[in-house]
N, C-alpha and C positions, 0 to 999 in steps of 0.2 A: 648237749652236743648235736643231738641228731635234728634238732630245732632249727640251727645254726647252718647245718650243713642241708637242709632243705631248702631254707630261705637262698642259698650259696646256689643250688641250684637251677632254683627260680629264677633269680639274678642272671645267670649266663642263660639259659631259655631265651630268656628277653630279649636279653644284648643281641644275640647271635640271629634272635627272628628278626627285630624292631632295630639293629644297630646301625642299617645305612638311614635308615629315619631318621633316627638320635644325630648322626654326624649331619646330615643335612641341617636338620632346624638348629643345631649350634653354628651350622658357617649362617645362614641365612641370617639366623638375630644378629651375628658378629658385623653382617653387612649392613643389614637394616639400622642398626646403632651406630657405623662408622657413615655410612651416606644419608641418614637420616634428612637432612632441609632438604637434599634433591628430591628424594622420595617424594616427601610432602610436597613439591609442589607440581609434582603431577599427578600425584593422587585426589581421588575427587574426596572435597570434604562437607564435612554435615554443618547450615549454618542456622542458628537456633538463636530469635531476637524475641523481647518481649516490647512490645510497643504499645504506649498509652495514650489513649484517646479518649475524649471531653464530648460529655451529652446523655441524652437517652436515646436509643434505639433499640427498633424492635427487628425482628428474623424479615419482617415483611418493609424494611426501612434501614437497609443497612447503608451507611457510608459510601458516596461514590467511589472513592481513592479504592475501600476495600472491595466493593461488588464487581467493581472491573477487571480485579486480578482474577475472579472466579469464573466469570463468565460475560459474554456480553450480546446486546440485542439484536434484531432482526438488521438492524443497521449498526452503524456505530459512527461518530463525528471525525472526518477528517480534517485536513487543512481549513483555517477558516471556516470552522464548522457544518461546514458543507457532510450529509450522509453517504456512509459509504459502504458497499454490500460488506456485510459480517456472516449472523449465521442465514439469512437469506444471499442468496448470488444476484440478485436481479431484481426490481419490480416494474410494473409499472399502470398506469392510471386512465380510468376508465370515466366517461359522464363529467368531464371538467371539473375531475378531482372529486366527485362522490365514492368512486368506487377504487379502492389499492389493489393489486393484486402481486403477493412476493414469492414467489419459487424459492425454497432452499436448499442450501449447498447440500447436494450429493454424496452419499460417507462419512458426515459429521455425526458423531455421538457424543452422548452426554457421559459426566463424567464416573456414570455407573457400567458405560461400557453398552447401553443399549441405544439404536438408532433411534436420530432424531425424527420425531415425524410431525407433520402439521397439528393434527388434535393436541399433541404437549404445551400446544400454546393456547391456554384458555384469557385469552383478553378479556378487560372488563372496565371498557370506554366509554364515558357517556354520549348515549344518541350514535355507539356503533354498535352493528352484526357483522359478527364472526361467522367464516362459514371455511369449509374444505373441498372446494373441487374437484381435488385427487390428491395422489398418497404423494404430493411431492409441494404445495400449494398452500397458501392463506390466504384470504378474500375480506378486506374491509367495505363494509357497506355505511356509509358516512348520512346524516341525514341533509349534511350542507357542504357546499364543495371547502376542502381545506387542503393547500397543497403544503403546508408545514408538515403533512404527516409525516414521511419517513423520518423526521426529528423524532417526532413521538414514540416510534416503536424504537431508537436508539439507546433507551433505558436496559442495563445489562438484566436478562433475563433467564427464572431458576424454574428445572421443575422440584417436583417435588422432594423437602428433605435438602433443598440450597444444592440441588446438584447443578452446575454448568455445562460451560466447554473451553473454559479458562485455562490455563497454567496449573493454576492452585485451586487444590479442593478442600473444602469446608472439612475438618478431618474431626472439630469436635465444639460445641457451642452449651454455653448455658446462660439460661436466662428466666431467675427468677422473678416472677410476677411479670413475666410478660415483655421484662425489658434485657437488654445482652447484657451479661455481666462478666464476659470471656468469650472469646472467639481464636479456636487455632487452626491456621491455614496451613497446608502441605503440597509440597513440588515432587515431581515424580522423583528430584534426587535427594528428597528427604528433607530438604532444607524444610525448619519449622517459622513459622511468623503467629506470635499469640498473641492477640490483641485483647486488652485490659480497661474494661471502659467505667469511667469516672464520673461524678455526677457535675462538682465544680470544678472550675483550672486552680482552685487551692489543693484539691483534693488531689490531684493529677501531679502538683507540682512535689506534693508530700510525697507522694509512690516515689520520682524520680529521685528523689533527697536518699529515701530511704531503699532502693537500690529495688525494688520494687519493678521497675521496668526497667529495660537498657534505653529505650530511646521512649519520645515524644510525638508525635506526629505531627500535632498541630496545637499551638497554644497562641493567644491572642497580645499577650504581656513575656517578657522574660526576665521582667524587673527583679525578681526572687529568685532567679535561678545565673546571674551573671556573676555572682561571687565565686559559684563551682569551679572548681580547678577541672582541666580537660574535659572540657563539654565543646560542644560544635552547637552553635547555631547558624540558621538559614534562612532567610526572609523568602517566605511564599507571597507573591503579587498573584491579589484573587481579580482578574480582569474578566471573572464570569460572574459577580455584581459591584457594588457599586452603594455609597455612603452618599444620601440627599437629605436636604430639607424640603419634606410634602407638604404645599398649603393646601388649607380648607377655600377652597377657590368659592366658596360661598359664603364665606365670611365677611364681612362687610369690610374687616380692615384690611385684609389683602384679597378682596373680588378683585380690585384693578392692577395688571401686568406692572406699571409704573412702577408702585410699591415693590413688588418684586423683584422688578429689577434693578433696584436702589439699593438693596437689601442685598443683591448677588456681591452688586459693586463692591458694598462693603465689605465681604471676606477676606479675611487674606488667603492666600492658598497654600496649603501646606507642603513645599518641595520635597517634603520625605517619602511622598506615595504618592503613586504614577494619578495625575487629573483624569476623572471621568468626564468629558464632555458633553453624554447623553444618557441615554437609557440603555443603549445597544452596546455589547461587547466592542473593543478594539480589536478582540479576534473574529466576527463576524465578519462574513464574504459581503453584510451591508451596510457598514459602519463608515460612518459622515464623520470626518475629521473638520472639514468644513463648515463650522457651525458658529455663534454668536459665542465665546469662552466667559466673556464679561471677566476679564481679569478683573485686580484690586486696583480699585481705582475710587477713594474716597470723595475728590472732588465732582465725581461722574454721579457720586451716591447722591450727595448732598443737592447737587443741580436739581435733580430728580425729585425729591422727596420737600425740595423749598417751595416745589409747588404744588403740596396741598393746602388747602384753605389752613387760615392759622388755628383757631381752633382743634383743628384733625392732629396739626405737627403739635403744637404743644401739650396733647394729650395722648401721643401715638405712643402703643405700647404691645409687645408683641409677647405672647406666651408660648414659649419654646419648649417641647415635650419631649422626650425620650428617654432608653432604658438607662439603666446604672451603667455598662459598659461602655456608653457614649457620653457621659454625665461631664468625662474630661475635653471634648472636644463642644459640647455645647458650652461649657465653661468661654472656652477662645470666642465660640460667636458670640457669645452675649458682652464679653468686650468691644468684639469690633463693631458690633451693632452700635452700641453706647458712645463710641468714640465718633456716632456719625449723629447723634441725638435722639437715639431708639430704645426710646425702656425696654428693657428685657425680662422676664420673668422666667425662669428654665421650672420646670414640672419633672420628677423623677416619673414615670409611670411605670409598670410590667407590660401592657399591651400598648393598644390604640386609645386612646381617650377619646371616648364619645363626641366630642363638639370640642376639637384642637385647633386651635389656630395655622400653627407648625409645627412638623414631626419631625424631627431627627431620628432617622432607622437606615437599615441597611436592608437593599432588596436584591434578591438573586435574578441575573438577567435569565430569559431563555435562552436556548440553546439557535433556537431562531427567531430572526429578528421581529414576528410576530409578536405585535405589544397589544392585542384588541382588549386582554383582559385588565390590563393596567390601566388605562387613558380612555379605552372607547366611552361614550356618555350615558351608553345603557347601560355599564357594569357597575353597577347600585352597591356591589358587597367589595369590590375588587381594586375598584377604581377610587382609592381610598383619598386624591383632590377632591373628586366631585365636580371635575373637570369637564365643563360639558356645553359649555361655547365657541364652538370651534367643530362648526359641519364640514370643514377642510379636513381638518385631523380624522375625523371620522370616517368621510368618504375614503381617506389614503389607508387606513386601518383594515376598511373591509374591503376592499381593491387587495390590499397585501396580503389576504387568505384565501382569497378566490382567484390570484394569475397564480399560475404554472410556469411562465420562464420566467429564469430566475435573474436574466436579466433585465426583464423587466421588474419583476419585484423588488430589485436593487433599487432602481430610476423612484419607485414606489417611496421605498424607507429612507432614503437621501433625504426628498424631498419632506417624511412626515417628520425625521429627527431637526430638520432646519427650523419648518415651523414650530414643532415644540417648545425650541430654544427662546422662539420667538415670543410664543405668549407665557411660559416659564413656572406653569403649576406647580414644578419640583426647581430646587438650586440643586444642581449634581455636582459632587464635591469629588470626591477620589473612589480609585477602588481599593480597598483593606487588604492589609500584610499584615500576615500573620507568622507564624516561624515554627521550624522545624528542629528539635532538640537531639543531638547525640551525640554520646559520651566517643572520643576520641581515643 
């Protein structure tokens, strides 16, 4: 009994200290359960995705899509690619583009909370010096004039530990043997983004089957995954490269533009995805819409190609290279080649083959319209035609990294995209769509 009547009163103690307490958090639940959806939707809520992406990368090679939410570079690309002050406010250029110089924004810190200062940005360019002037300054010292540069430093830039000055910070990574094998991203309101990286798009495709990720990022095929009940997909148009056939312009069967352009004739073009008609983005501030397209035109092929010696025609036979992922669109050309009297031979390869006739690959455009490394006739490693008849192209190439207005460099790359069209080292076919997977 005296158990009983102790606990009795403990019991009123309570009441009587804690009892407008008690009465509040009963009306408050009572309200919070009867207004409930209003609540929610002015309440801020926590959004937590796992998303799966396709490849190997490394902490020092991370994903553009991803590197941009955390941080971004001294510049960054605006409309038409054109650079535009980021974590620098200003540059500008010295010695006819040998020398940069960018002042940065005033009060920006990193996403450890410490101020940004010049030294945190340890560059490492080839044939540049880095130097500091003062506590507010960066100084490129170039050994040839390039005015492409502020493109180049628009690469989003980390210091140390993948700290930014993004939105989203790096909140936790692993990566064994050197490559990501998880990456989770955090927003100052909590919101989480974990990204799940996979070696093939089989691999990738199985996570999402098995609930493994909520979304996709980017997959190249949806063929296996269109059966899922409540998925969303979304076609990404990549119009920052571009899907060509590269001849070995020193090859005896297609040294002469003829040839090649007999061969463009012949393609059909595929209206599923947007035509490339050059080397240069559609979003670049220099891009020639105004060029030779050589639609399909088989009689235009044939005209062309009747006049090589007979000999050359009845033994003309074209060995068409490329990787497994393209295996089905070399398939189509080595059709329409045939339908115009073009032996075809298609080559599975993993890289470049040594001594190719034609390559079937996909190359990522720059950011600016700078093409010296792709086409000029000194680039021996780069310039994978071997393209190097054409002291026009070249003149216009090295004019296009030595002027400074940009209107002029415009009149520049007009000019070099026409001619290239003209003599036609590459067939530029489309730029690739790819698609974006989530579950509805």
């Amino acid at each position: 009994m005296r158990r009983i009547k102790y606990v009795k009163n403990v019991v009123i103690l309570f009441v009587r200290r804690f009892g407008l307490l008690i009465l509040l958090g009963i009306l408050g639940g009572g309200l919070l359960f009867t207004f409930y959806d209003k609540f929610a939707s002015v309440l801020p809520s926590v959004h937590y995705e796992r998303i799966g992406v396709v490849g190997r990368f490394s902490a020092d090679n991370i994903p553009l899509e991803i590197s941009k939410k955390v941080s971004t570079g001294l510049t960054t690309l605006g409309d038409e690619n054109v650079p535009v002050p980021a974590i620098a406010e200003s540059w500008e250029t010295k010695e006819d583009g040998k020398i940069w110089i960018f002042k940065l924004r005033q009060g920006l810190k990193w996403q450890d909370n410490t101020q940004i200062r010049p030294r945190d940005f340890a560059y490492k360019l080839p044939d540049v010096s880095v130097s500091y002037p003062n506590n507010e300054s960066i100084e490129f010292r170039l050994s040839n004039s390039y005015s492409p540069f502020p493109a180049v430093v628009s690469r989003p830039y980390f210091k140390k530990g993948l700290l930014g000055v993004g939105e989203w910070k790096v909140k936790n990574i692993t990566s064994p043997g050197g490559f990501i094998k998880s990456m989770t991203l955090e927003n100052k309101l909590g919101n989480r983004e974990i990204y799940r990286f996979y070696e093939t798009e089989q691999a990738l495709t199985n996570a999402f089957k098995l609930a493994e990720i909520d979304s996709i990022l980017e997959i190249s095929s949806t063929q296996k995954l269109e059966k899922l009940n409540k998925i969303k997909i979304s076609p990404i148009y990549h119009e920052d490269r571009f899907i060509a056939i590269f001849f070995n312009t020193e090859n005896p069967s297609v040294e002469d533009k003829t040839i090649r352009q007999a061969l463009a004739y012949a393609i059909k073009k595929n209206e599923d995805y947007p035509r490339a008609l050059g080397p240069i983005s559609p979003l670049s501030w220099a891009y020639n819409p105004l060029v030779k397209t050589y639609d399909y035109n088989t009689a235009r092929a044939k005209e062309f190609l009747d006049k090589l010696p007979k000999e050359q025609k009845d033994n003309f036979t074209i060995r068409l290279a490329t990787i497994p992922s393209l295996l089905p669109i070399a398939e189509e050309i080595e059709r329409d080649w045939e339908s115009v009297g073009v032996k075809t031979e298609i080559q599975v390869a993993t890289g470049i083959p040594e001594d190719f006739q034609a390559l079937l690959a996909t190359q990522v455009i720059p950011p600016d319209p700078d093409q010296y490394a792709l086409w000029h006739s000194t680039q021996t490693e780069t310039n994978i035609t071997r393209f190097r008849k054409s002291p026009r192209i070249d003149k216009l190439l090295e004019d296009g990294r030595r002027t400074l207005s940009q209107e002029e460099r415009r009149g520049i790359y007009l000019d070099f995209q026409r001619f290239l069209l003209e003599d036609l080292p590459a067939i530029f076919l489309y730029h690739p769509v790819s698609y974006k997977v989530t579950k509805e």
